[in-house]
Every structure is written in C-alpha cells, then in structure tokens.
N, C-alpha and C positions, 0 to 999 in steps of 0.2 A: 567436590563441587557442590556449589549450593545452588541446589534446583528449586529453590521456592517462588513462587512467580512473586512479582514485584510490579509496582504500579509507578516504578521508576528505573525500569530499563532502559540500557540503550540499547538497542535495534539494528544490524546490520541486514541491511535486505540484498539478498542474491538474484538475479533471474538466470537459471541454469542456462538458459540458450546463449549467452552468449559469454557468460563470467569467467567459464576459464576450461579448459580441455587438458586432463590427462590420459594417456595409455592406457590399457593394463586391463580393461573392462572386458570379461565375457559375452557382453550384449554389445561391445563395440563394432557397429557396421559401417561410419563415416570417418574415423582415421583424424579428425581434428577439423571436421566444417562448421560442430557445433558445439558448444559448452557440455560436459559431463558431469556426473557427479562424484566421479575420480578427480576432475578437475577442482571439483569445490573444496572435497578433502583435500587435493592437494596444497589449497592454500587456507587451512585451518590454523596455521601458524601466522598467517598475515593478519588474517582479521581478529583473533587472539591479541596482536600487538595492538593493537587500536585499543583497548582497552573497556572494549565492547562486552554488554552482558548474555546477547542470545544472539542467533542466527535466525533471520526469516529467509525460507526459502522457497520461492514460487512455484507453480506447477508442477510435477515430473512427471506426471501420467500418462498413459493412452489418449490422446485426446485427435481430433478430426482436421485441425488445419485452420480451424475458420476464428477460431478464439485463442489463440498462444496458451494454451493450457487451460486458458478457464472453460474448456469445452469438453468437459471428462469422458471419456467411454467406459471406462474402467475404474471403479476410485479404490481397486486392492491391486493396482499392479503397476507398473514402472514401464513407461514406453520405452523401447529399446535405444533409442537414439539417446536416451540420457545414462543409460546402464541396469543394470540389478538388482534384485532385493539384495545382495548380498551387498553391492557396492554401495546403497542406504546406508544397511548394518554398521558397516564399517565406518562410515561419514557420522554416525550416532558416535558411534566410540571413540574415534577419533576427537572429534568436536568437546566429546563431555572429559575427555581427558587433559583436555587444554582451559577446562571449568566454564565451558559458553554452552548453553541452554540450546536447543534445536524445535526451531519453530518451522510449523510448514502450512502453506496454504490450505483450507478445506473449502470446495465451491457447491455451497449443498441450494441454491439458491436454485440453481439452474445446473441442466448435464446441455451434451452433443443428442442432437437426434441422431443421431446412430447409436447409443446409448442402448443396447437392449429392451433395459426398463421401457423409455418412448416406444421401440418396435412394436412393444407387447401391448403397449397401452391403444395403440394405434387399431388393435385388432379384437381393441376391448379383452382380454384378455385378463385374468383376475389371479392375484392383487393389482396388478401393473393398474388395471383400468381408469386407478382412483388416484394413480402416482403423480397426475400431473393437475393442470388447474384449465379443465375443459369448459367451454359454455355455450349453450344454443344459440342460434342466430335466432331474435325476435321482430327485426327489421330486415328491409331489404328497398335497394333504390328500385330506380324504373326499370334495368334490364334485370330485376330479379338478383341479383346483385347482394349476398347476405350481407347486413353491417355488423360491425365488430360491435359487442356488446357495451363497454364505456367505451371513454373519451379516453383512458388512459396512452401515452405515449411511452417507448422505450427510448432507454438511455442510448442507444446506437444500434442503427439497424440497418443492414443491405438491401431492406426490402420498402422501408418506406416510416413512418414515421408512429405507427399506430402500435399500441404492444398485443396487438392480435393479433394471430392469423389463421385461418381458415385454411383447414386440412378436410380433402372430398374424402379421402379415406375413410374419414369416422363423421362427418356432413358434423362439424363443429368447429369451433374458435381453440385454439390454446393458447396461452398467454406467454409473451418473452420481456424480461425485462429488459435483453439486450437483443443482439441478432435473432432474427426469428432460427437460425439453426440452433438455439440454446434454448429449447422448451422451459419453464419452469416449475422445478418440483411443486408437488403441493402439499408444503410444509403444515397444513393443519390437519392432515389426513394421520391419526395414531400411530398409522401401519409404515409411512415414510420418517417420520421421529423415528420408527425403533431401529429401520434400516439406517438412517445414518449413523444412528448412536453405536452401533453395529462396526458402522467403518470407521466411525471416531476410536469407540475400544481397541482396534485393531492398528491403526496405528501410534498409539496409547505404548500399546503393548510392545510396538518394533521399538519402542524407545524416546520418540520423540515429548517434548515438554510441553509442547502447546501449541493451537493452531492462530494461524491467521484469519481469520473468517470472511471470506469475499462476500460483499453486495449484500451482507445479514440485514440491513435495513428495509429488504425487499421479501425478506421473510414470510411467507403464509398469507398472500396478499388472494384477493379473491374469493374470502369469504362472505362479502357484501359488494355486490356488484353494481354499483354508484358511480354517474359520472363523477369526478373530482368538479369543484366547483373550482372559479379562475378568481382574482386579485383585480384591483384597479387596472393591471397592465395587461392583463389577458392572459398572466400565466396562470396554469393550474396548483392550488392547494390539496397535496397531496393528504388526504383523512382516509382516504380507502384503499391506495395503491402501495403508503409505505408504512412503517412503525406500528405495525399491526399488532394487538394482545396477542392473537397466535402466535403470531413471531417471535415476542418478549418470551411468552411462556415455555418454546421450543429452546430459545438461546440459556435461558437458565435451568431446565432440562439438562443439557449439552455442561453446561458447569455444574451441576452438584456430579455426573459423572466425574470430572476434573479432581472433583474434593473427596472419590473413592481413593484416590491413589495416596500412598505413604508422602508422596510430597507432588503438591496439588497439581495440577496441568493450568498454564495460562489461555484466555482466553482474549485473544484481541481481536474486537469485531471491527469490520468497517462496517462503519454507522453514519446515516448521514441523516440530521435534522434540521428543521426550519431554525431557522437562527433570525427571522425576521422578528419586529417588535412585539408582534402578537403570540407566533408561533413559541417564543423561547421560554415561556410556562410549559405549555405542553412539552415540549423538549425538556425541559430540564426536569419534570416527574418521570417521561419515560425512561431518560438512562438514570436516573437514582433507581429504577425497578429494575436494572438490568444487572445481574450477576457476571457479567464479565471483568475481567480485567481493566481491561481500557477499549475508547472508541476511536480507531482509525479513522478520523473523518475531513483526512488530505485540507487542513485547516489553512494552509499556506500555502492556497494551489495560485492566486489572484496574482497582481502584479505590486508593486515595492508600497504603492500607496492603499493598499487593502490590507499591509497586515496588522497595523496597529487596531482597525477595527472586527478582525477575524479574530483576533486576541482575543479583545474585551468581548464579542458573543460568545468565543468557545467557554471566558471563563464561567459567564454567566450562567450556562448549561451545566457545566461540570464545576461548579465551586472548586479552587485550590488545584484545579489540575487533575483532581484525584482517579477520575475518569477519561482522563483526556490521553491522547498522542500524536506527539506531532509529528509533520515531514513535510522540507521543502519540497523534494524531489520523487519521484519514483518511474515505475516502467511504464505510467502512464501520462507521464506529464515532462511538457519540456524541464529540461535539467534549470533549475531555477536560477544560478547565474546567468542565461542567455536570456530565461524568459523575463526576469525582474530590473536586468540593467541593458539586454542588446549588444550592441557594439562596444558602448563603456564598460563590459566586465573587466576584472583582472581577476588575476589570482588572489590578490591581496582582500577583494571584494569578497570571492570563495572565502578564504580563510573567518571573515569576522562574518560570515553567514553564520557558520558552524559554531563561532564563540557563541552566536547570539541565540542560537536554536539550544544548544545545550544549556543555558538558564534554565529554560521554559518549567512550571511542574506537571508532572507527569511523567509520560513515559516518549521516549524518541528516535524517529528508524532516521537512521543514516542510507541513502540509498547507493551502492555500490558505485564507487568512483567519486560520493561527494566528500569523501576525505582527503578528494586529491583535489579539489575545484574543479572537477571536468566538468566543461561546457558542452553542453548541446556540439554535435558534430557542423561544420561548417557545412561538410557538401555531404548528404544521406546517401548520395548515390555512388559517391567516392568511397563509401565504408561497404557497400558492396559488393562481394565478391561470386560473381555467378560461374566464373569456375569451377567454383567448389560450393553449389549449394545444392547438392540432389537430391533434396526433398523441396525443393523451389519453395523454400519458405517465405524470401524476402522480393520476392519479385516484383511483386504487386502492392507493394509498401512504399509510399512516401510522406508520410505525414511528418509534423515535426516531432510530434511526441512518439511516432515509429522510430525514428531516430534517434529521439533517449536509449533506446535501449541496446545501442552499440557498447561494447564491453569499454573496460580499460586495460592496459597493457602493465605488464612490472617492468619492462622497458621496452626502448624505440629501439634498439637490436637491430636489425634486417632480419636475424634471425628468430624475432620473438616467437611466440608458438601461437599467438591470439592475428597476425599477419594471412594466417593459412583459414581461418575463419570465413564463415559465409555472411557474417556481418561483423566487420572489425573497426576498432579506431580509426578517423581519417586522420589525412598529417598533421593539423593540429592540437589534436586529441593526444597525439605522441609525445608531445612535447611535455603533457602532464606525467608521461608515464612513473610510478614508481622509482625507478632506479634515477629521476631528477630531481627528487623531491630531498633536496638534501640543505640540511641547516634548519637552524630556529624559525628562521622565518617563511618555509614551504608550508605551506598548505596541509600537507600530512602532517606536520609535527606541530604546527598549530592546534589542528582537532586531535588530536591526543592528546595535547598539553589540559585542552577544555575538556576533553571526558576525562582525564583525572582528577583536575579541581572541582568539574560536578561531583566526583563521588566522595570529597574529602570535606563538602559541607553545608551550608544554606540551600545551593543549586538541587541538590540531590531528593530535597523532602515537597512537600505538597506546601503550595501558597498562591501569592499573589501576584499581578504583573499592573503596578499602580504607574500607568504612562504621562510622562510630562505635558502639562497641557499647554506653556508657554515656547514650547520648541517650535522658532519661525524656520529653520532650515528643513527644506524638506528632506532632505539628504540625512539626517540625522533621525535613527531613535533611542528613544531616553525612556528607562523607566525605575523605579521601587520595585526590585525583588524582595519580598516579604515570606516569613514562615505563615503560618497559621495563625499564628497569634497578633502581627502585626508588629511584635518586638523585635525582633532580628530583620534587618533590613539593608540591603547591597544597590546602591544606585549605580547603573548599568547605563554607559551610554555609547551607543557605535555609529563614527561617524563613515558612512559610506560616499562621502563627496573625496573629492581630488583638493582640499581646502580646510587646513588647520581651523576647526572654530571654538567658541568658547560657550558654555553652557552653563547656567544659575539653575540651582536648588535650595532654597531657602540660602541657609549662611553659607553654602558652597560656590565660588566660581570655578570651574573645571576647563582648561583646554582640552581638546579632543583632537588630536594630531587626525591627518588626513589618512582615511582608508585606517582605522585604526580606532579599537575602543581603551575607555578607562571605567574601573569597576572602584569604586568606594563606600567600604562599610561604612555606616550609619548609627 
C-alpha cells in the first residue's frame, strides 16, 4: 500500500452510526439498531471498488448524546455501541490490505462537559484549571445579571446564541464555539498542545494515516478578548474569534508530528475563511502558513447558483487547489442532490455531480451513499425506527440535514440488515440501493468510471478551474480545466437541465445532450 498523504485524494466519508452493522463485536450490546465498526470493515471491499484512496471515519468515541460524537468524553477509547479497540485494529488491517489509507476524525477544538478534564477544571483543579478558555464577567445588566465578555456567537447552540456561558461553580464565563455542553479547549495553553499531541501519537500508533480535523478554524481563540467588529450588513468580522496564530502554530505542531513517521500522516483540517473581497488576502496568507494537507472547508455547501462563485474564491485562497478539498455532501448538510435541484433531482443529475466534483484540484470526500445518488430521505420520520433505538438517539431529531445522515442499503431485500436500524433508508432511499445500481449508466458505475479517469490524468494534478463566462443557460456549467502551467487544458462542460444545448469556445461548437456532460482536450 502506498501510505503517503496526497493533496489529491479521494475521500470516502463514513459516519459509523448509521453505515452499516456487523456481528461478531465483543462490546456488542445493541444487536444491529446502530452502525459498527465490524460493520464498516465489513464492507471494506465495497468502498475498495469505488476506487477510492483513504477512508474518513467520523466519531467512535465515548461521547455524551448531545454532539453525535463530536462531544468526546474520552479521546483513548471506543464507546461501546460502536465496538473495540480490537475491532479498530482489525478495521486498520483489514482497510490497509485492500491499499485505502484510514482516516479518522480528531475534535481537539472542543470535548463534552462531562469530560473529566472540564470536571476538574471546574474545581480549578491544576493542570485542568487552564485547559479550557475561562473569563471574568466585567459587566453586568440591571438585575446584576454577568455579561459574557465579547460579542462573539457560536455556531449552534441549545442555549441561545452567544459563545459564553456562565458557570456559578467557578463565578466565570467559558467559551463554546458550539453547544454550550461542548466547552472549548484552550488550545494556546502549552500543557493542552502536549495532551493532544499525546492522543494524536496514540492513535498514530493504532495504525491510522491521518486525521480529519473538526472546527480547527476555531482553534486557540481567546487569546484577545475583542468584540468582533460587524460589516455593512451587521454581520461580524471574525479577527479575534477564528484563524488565530495560536491555532496556525498548534495545527503545524500537530504535522511535523505526522512527518516523524516513515511515511507521513495526513492532515485534513476543516478550515473555514473569509472568502469575502477583502478578507481573501488574509485567507489566503493564512492557509499558505498552514502545514496541513488540505482545508475541508464544505466549499459546495450553497445551492446550484453559488458554486461557480465558491470555486473561483476557494481557488483564489488556495492557488491550483493545492490546499483545497471539496464535498458536495456530508453528515452535516442536506445531501446535495435534494438540496441543489429539490423535486427536479434524478439520478442522472447525481451521476454528473460526481463527474463534475472529481475534476476539481485538489483533494475530494465523497460522502457515503453519494456514489449511489442518494437523495436526502423524503420523510425523516419514516427512516425512524423507535423500536429499536435504546439509546433514544434519534428521537428528538428532525432537521433536514438530521436526515442526511440515514445510511444506505446494498439492497432493498425485506431482509436487508440496515431495515432493523434505528435510522434507516425510507422507501425511496431503497430504490437507490446498491444491488440496483446496475449498468453503465447507474450512478455507481458512473462515479467510478470518473474516479478512474481522475487518476489516469489532467484531473488528478493541481490547476485551474477557468469558467465560461458567456454561458446564458443557467442550467449548464462550463469550464477550462488546466495544469499548472496553463498548457494542458480539458474543457469541461455539464449540462444539468432536461434540454440538449449547444455551447461556444472559441473555435469549438459543442452539443451538451440533456442531463449529461462532454470533456474536450484542448
């Protein structure tokens, strides 16, 4: 196997809770209500044929209920309901014997307050005391009422809208960049670098090639404690809350660790920066400073007419891709055929997402099921099964992007074994399953056809993405895929409308059959 990280991966992203359930696990106590990691090795052969270069696999830890994993209690052990260090192990070997890289999430950003570490810190208690990112109340309203010290907001919270919250226990503020049950480290503190590098080595050493890096954007924040100043629109400009030099200097820490090993460890952070007119100097000096790999930074989250200009900012940040990675889809966003086309999806629509994502340069996660075109579930509550969910996981979930992350089936069986799940395919979901996906022109055999032809030439190396600017169809996009140098060059154009049309490139007239692209070297 060749384990060398590459800045042109391709990415299959698993989320264990629901991907797939096998037998056989000593820590088995739920029988098939939720995804395992016997499950996952079970189908190391499926995602193998995809022709896929690593595995990312989300969460598996100890975690509290209130974050689907990214809520760690434990970051050296393996919650039971997903299985054992041993069933890991074996998911290592397994994996790397089929030549695919094993990538796993690390969330050093933030843990669970129930976390230990938080306990201790909470009772000031030393080291812990300094683990988190604490700050006095220096205000306070009429009823005496402590105010959170900035303006800063988190990204989603149960509690309200502000990234403070005030704990009587210790009469101060801690900061969350999400739920207030997810405290955040305080990654500038020496003593929390060496503990995580600690837990990085450690899973280093089980085997794994590289992590995923959740929320690293929010890295070491709270070193300067500054309202964020707001924009014309009133939103805030994030200079003190995100892309911190402590953070930079922790995240390339964490990789020259990577570059102790005989053959490196990848590092793919999610990174998320201003990509506005102004911001996109400062972005694009901070990830050239940045030692990772590549920046996860959900570039294609928008809808069908935002991605020609999510493009052209990514590329402007990262020149050539070389930084970059994309995904339409993941477990936290609706599945991008329902969200980008609605009612008008097809499967054929699925299929030429996938041609047009595997172009791109850089590096590229595929999120589990978008090989097959799964749509967003029709009904969330139909994919529920409270039967069989005795950790009432999904109870209290209906969003739409809750709903991406019902698994896929290898087929519509009666008997399938993803049917007995605590969140399963609904019926139309089934219809995608695996075992239908047959012929040239399915969906499966389409995205393999394109991750083959990415690694056989142009698509595969770092470049350009030069978009046609006289395309009146909005249905259609067009562009120049270029090397580096500008010499090699693949005009690229997919039309996603129901309506054959016809597209001008200089001396080129090109039809563009319906639902269907044409690629012509240059």
């Amino acid at each position: 196997m060749n384990t060398k990280p590459k800045n042109n991966q391709v990415i299959y992203q698993v989320y264990p809770l629901t991907f797939a359930y096998a037998p056989g696990s000593a820590g088995d106590e739920y029988l098939g209500s939720y995804g395992n990691l016997k499950g996952i090795t079970a189908r190391a052969g499926y995602i193998a044929s995809l022709g896929v270069d690593s595995v990312w696999i989300t969460p598996f830890y100890p975690w509290s209920g209130f974050g689907f994993g990214y809520d760690i209690i434990d970051y050296r052990n393996i919650d039971p309901m997903f299985g054992t260090k041993e069933d890991f192990a074996e998911l290592c070997r397994v994996f790397h014997a089929h030549g695919l890289r094993v990538i796993i999430d690390q969330v050093y950003n933030h843990c669970s307050d129930e976390n230990e570490w938080f306990q201790q810190s909470l009772r000031r208690i030393k080291p812990y005391d300094e683990y988190f990112i604490w700050a006095d109340a220096t205000e306070f309203d009429a009823n005496g009422k402590p105010l959170p010290p900035t303006n800063w907001q988190s990204i989603w919270d149960s509690s309200g809208s502000s990234a403070w919250m005030w704990n009587e226990q210790r009469q101060q503020f801690y900061m969350h960049s999400f739920d207030y049950s997810m405290p955040n480290l305080n990654i500038a503190n020496p003593a929390v670098q060496d503990e995580l590098l600690s837990i990085a080595k450690y899973w280093f050493d089980m085997g794994v090639d590289g992590f995923r890096l959740d929320a690293a954007t929010h890295y070491a924040a709270g070193t300067v404690l500054h309202d964020n100043p707001l924009d014309k629109n009133g939103e805030q400009i994030h200079l003190y809350d995100l892309n911190t030099k402590e953070g930079t200097a922790f995240l390339n820490r964490l990789k020259d660790l990577c570059n102790t090993y005989p053959e490196p460890k990848t590092l793919l952070a999610e990174y998320r920066y201003d990509t506005s007119k102004k911001g996109i100097g400062r972005s694009k000096k901070i990830v050239s400073r940045l030692k990772v790999d590549a920046c996860y930074a959900e570039a294609l989250k928008g809808n069908f007419q935002d991605i020609r200009p999510q493009v052209q900012k990514q590329l402007k940040v990262s020149p050539f891709g070389e930084k970059l990675n994309w995904a339409l889809s993941n477990h936290d966003m609706v599945r991008a055929g329902t969200r980008l086309f609605g009612e008008n999806y097809t499967p054929a629509k699925g299929a030429l997402l996938m041609r047009m994502l595997l172009t791109f340069p850089g590096s590229v996660c595929l999120f589990q099921g978008d090989e097959l075109g799964l749509p967003n579930p029709q009904s969330f509550a139909a994919c529920k099964n409270r039967a069989n969910d005795p950790l009432d996981v999904w109870t209290d979930f209906d969003s739409p992007w809750d709903a991406a992350r019902a698994g896929f089936a290898m087929s519509d069986a009666e008997d399938d074994i993803s049917r007995k799940m605590a969140l399963h395919p609904d019926e139309e979901q089934y219809k995608y399953a695996v075992s239908n996906q047959t012929g040239d022109k399915s969906v499966l055999a389409q995205t393999r056809q394109a991750i083959a032809i990415r690694k056989m030439g142009l698509f595969n190396e770092p470049g350009n993405i030069l978009f046609l600017n006289d395309i009146k169809d909005e249905n259609v996009i067009a562009y120049v895929r270029t090397d580096k140098s500008g010499r090699r060059r693949v005009l690229c154009a997919f039309n996603f409308g129901n309506e054959s049309v016809e597209i001008t490139y200089k001396k080129h007239t090109l039809p563009v059959p319906a639902e269907d692209a044409v690629f012509v070297p240059l």
